[in-house]
C-alpha positions, 0 to 999 in steps of 0.5 A: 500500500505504500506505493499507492500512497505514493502515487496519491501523494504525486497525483496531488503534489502535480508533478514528479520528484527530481529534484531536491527542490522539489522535495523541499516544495512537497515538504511545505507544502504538507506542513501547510495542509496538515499542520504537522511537521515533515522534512525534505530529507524524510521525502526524499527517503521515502521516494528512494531519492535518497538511501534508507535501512529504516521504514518511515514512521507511523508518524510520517504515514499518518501525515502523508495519509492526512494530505491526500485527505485520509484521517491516518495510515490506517484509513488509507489502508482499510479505504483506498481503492486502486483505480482500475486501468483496463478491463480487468487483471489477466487478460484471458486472451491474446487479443486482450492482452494486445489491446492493454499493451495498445492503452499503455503504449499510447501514453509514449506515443502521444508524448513523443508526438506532442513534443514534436516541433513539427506536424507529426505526419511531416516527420520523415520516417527513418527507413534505416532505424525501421529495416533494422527493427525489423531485422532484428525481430527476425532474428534470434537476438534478445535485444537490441539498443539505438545509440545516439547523442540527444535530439538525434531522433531516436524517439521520434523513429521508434513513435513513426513505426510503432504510428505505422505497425500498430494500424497494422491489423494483421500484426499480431505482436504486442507492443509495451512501448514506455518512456524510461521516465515514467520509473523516475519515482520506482528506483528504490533499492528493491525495484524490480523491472518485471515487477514494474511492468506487472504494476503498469499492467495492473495485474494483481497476481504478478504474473501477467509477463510470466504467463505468457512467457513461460507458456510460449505456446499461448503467445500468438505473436512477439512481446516487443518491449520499448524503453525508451530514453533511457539516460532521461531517468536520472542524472543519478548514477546510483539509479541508473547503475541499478536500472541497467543492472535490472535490464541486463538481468532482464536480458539474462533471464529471458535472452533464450525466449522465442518471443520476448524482444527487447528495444532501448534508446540511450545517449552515447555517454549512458551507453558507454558509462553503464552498458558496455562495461556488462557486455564483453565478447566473452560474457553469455550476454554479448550474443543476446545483443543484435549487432551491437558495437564494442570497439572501444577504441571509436571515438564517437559510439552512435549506432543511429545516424544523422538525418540524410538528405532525402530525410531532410528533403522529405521534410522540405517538401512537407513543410516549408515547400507546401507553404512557399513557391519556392522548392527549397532543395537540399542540395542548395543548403551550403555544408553548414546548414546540411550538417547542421539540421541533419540533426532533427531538433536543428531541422525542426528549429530551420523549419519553423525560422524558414522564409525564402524572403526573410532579410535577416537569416535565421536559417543559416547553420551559425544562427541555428547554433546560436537558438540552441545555445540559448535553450541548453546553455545560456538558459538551463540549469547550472548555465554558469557551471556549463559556460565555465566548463566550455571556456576552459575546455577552448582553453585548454584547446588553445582556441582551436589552434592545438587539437581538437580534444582535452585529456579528461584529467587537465579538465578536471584539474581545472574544473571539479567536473568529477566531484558531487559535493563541488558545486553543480561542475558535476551536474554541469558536466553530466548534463551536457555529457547526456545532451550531446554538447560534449562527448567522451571517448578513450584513446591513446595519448602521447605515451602510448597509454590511454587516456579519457579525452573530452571534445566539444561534439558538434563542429558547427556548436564548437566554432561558435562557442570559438568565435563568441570567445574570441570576441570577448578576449578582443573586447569586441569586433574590430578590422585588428581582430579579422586580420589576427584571425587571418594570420593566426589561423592561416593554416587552419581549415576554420580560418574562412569560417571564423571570418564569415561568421565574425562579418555575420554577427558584426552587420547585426551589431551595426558595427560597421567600422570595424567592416569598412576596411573588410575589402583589405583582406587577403585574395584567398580569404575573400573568396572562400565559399565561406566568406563570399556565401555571407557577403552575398546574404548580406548585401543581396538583403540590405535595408536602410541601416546597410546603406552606408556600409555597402555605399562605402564598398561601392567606392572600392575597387575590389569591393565593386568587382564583388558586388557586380560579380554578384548582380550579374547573378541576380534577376532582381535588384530590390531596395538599397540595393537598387541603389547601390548599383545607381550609385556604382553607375553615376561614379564608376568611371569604368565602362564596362561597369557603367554598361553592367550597372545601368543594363541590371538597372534597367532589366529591372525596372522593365521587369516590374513596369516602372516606365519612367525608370525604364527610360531613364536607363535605357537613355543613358545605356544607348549612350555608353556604347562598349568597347574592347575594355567591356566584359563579355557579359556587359555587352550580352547583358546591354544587348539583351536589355535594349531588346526588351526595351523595345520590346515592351515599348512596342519600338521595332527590333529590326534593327537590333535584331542585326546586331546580333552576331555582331555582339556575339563576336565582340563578345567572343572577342573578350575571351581570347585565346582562352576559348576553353573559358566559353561557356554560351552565356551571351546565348542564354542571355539574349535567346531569353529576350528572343523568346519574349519577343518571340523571335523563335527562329532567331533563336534556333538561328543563334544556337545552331551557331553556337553549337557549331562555334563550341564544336570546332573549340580545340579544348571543350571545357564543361559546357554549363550552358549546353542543357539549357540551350539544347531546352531552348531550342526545343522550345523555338521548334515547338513554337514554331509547329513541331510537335514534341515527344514525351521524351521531349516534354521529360527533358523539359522538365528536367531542366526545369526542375535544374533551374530551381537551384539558381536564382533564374526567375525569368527563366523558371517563370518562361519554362514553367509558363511554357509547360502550361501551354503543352500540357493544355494542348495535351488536355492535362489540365492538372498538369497546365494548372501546377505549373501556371500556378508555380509561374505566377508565384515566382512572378508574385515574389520576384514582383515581375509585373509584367511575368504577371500580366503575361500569365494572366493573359494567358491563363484567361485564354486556358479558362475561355477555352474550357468554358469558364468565363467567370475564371477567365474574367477575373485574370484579365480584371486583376491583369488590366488593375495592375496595366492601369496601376502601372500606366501600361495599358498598351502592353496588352496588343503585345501580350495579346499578340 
């Protein structure tokens, strides 16, 4: 009876004991309902939070009794009923036995699936963790243990295939699927697992397991028992030494059962601390175990991998690419942002933080580090004893420069990690251990001898906690503090990423005297993918507090060579940045620049209907004639943005149309005697005005040509461009009466679905667009509907009014066609608002055209 009068007291106190405080909060608490007097220390007894040869006292009893609302001990034991949980005590029946399990395991499974940070449907099933269940339920082994730091998904895994097995209405396994945590309070001295089960089967007699096991005959199926998080229990060493004591005895008594199956979760530091030393090669209890790992020697004892990209990919299409029309690919994640949310908590903190649009980027690797900082670090229990164990161990390292683990032992010179009594190091240390953010291993030291070294788990989480130390000892960024990086740690492969991630955290402090002089750093440094990926986030995402740093790169050389480098890329220039690049082509006396500048000035302008802009730079554009100093793809860009002005404006292009060739070759001119450099971008520049023009047999013209150019080059280097003009061409001849093949329609979409890598607005808007049209002649209106549908999105958010206006058009002519007039009435209503808003009403003869 003592343990219902335990549980009575928790269900009344609301919460569980894990704590010291919260032992001292019950104390209190039945001192003020009942006027007695009970210490912390008596409760901690009592609950087995702290060792005791004695029982409580009548005293004691009558109390506690009194606060769950009994007169004495006595009246609790003559007048409490238990509640009941199922239907009865024994099941007499499989199936009876199967539907208890099912009520017990759903608790797990609910929990798991309420502690998602996701829809739990959008979870992305791992298919390596299931095959290996089921593996494992076909073999003879006994158990079988999932092995990974915290936040690795294991949970989540084991609630999408019990989500999956349990609607299985053929299965007839049963399934006890428990959360470690719920023994918590059931560790005493006497605790006994088989004995806890029976409690949570509520089965009188206590033979509820036993019946079944020891009469194999009577099992229909397997008993498949779950316990998960096991390391979740207690960060109490005495506890859990004496529940993996219970489960390896479990593991004894039972690893010759045909039909018990035994599943565990556990972090790596749990793992190794208490499993592994009651496993060994020649002890009866290593065959009971399936595949199970004992090379002591690896430093890192996962057996459960990180998320991989078809995971993470599955989990995009579910979430963030239901929301945006932009499909966000995996593979457009920089290394950073991959390695990083292949953790599923990073992913489920991505996710929530994700927009296509967003101007300051949450969703970068370092950023999401830093949200985990403040959760498990900076605002946890014992957040001051972690940081100092953090610095000491940077420290120790000194500051990446020396290796990239600690000897345990010079840590615990400096640090009482090892001690109880000192301070909460100890529970720091254990916690983080658990968690993940610091691991374990054994391997030789220098002297050949081993040693227990200690390292900061994750890269990504170790270069953060580099650069916020760094920071603190320079007192704060400066241009000093760039260059000491960059010539302490030259020879470092963490040198670019320090730098970009010291640019990123600067920009966000406004700091941006100590970034005006950034320009001055080495050639090798500057372009890095690291370093060029955070410049390119920053000055493609300026609002007005940025328009002076960047106003202060635009009067650089070197600084301007990277900004129009990175215009050339973009499709359109929004906001400061516009300005920007006003600014370059008013004060840049270069004419190549100038030509660069006013071209993307000017593709943008026409591309959003803002006609007086739109004269005002292809003004200025036909007075800069180029020359022999100009780039070749100033003289495509300027040539292609002359073409769609006339276009728009409904001037003839006759004569530009002659030019032609003779801007490719001035083009070709540029590159030399280096024709392996030619990669066809003049072409796919100018064939996307072509098309809107739709000078269709221009653009075969141009491309034949092309492809007889790259045919006689003496050295063919990778040809970027030859998959989309060979699409290109395609498209011209099915414009011009040629119908195309299903193989055709599949190229199509494959270089389409290429495309959505890049930034190609115009180009993904013109294909997907196109598409449309096919599929409606072919009849395959759910087909022509998801890609003019995607088409217009793009146009909406890259605000390309005239995509826009096209497309409206356009899908006016598909409604019309199947007899939908009150469709086709709005598209050209919500086309001829946003004509009369832009004053460009003579756009619809073209578009109509």
């Amino acid at each position: 009876m003592l343990e219902h009068l335990k549980k009575e007291i928790l269900k009344k106190f609301g919460q569980e004991l894990a704590y010291n405080k919260d032992c001292e909060a019950l104390a209190e608490i039945v001192c003020d309902a009942t006027g007695g007097r009970i210490s912390a220390t008596t409760i901690r007894r009592l609950f087995g939070l702290l060792k005791s040869p004695s029982a409580p006292s009548k005293f004691t009893l009558d109390l506690l009794a009194n606060y769950v609302s009994y007169k004495s001990w006595n009246d609790f034991q003559s007048n409490y009923i238990p509640e009941e949980k199922g239907e009865g005590n024994i099941p007499t029946t499989w199936e009876a036995f199967q539907k208890r399990a099912f009520e017990l395991s759903s608790d797990a499974y609910n929990l798991i699936k309420g502690q998602s940070g996701i829809p739990f449907k959008s979870v992305a099933t791992r298919k390596i963790g299931e095959d290996r269940i089921h593996n494992f339920l076909q073999s003879d082994k006994m158990a079988l243990s999932f092995v990974a730091p915290g936040g690795a998904g294991k949970s989540t895994m084991l609630a999408k295939w019990y989500e999956r097995v349990s609607q299985d209405s053929q299965n007839k396994d049963v399934i006890l699927f428990f959360n470690a945590t719920f023994m918590i309070n059931c560790l005493n001295s006497d605790f006994m697992l088989e004995r806890w089960l029976e409690e949570q089967l509520n089965s009188t007699s206590k033979t509820y397991l036993k019946h079944f096991l020891d009469k194999p005959k009577t099992c229909e199926g397997k008993i498949i028992l779950i316990l998960d998080a096991l390391d979740e229990v207690s960060y109490d060493n005495t506890k859990l030494e004496r529940l993996f004591l219970q489960l390896n005895q479990f593991v004894a008594n039972r690893k010759d059962s045909k039909n018990m199956k035994l599943i565990l979760t556990s972090r790596t530091s749990t793992w190794e601390k208490f499993v592994l030393p009651f496993i060994q090669r020649e002890n009866s209890l290593y065959d009971a175990w399936y595949e199970i790992d004992l090379d002591l020697d690896q430093e890192d004892k996962r057996n459960f991998p990180p998320l991989n990209g078809f995971e993470i990919q599955h989990v995009f299409d579910e979430t963030i690419n239901q929301q945006f029309f932009y499909e966000l690919k995996v593979e457009n994640l920089d290394y950073y942002q991959r390695n990083t949310i292949s953790n599923p908590f990073f992913l489920e903190l991505f996710i929530k933080t994700y927009s296509p649009n967003k101007k300051s980027d949450i969703n970068d690797g370092y950023k999401l580090i830093n949200e985990f900082l403040k959760n498990k670090i900076y605002y946890s229990r014992y957040s001051e004893e972690k940081i100092d164990i953090l610095k000491a161990i940077l420290k120790i390292l000194k500051y990446g420069k020396d290796s990239h683990s600690v000897k345990k032992m010079e840590l615990k010179s400096i640090l009482p990690i090892h001690l109880k009594t000192a301070g909460n190091y100890y529970y720091a240390y254990e916690e983080m251990l658990s968690y993940g953010l610091i691991s374990e291993y054994v391997s030789v030291n220098e002297y050949n001898g081993y040693c227990k070294f200690v390292k900061i788990y994750n890269e990504q989480l170790f270069e953060v906690l580099l650069v916020k130390e760094l920071i603190e000892n320079n007192g704060g960024i400066s241009f000093d503090l760039f260059k000491q990086i960059e010539e302490e740690y030259q020879e470092f492969e963490l040198k670019d990423r320090l730098i970009a991630q010291l640019f990123s955290i600067a920009v966000e402090s406004d700091n941006y005297e100590s970034l005006s002089r950034f320009f001055e750093l080495n050639e090798g440094t500057l372009t890095s993918s690291a370093v060029t990926d955070i410049l390119t986030t920053v000055i493609t995402n300026m609002d007005d507090s940025k328009i002076d740093l960047i106003k202060t790169y635009a009067s650089g050389t070197r600084s301007v060579e990277f900004m129009l480098a990175l215009s050339g890329n973009l499709n359109r220039l929004c906001g400061d940045f516009s300005k920007v690049v006003e600014i370059i082509s008013e004060t840049n006396a270069d004419e190549s620049v100038r030509i660069k500048s006013l071209s993307l000035l000017l593709m943008t302008s026409l591309m959003s209907l803002e006609q007086e802009l739109s004269d005002k730079y292809y003004n200025l554009l036909v007075e800069t004639k180029p020359n022999s100093g100009c780039s070749a793809y100033s003289i495509a860009l300027r040539f292609t943005s002359i073409l769609f002005y006339n276009h728009i404006s409904g001037k003839s292009n006759d004569i530009e149309l002659l030019k032609v060739f003779y801007y490719r070759q001035m083009a070709y001119c540029q590159v030399g005697d280096r024709y392996e450099s030619w990669s066809g971008e003049f072409e796919v520049l100018v064939c996307n005005a072509l098309f809107y023009m739709q000078s269709y047999h221009k653009v075969i013209q141009l491309i034949d040509d092309a492809e007889l150019f790259y045919d006689q080059l003496p050295i063919k280097a990778h040809f970027s461009n030859h998959k989309l003009l060979r699409a290109y061409k395609l498209v011209a001849q099915s414009k011009l009466g040629m119908k195309l093949s299903a193989s055709q329609v599949q190229e199509l979409e494959f270089c389409n679905d290429s495309l959505i890598s890049s930034k190609a607005y115009p180009v993904q808007i013109f294909f997907k667009s196109f598409l449309a049209g096919i599929y409606f002649e072919d009849g395959n209106r759910d087909f022509q509907e998801r890609h003019s549908n995607r088409a217009f999105a793009i146009s909406e958010f890259a605000r390309y009014d005239f995509c826009k206006v096209s497309l409206l058009t356009k899908m006016a002519k598909y409604y019309n066609a199947w007899g939908e007039t009150t469709k086709e009435n709005l598209c050209l209503k919500e086309r001829d608002q946003i004509l009369q808003a832009k004053k460009a009403e003579s756009l619809v003869k073209i578009l109509n055209d």
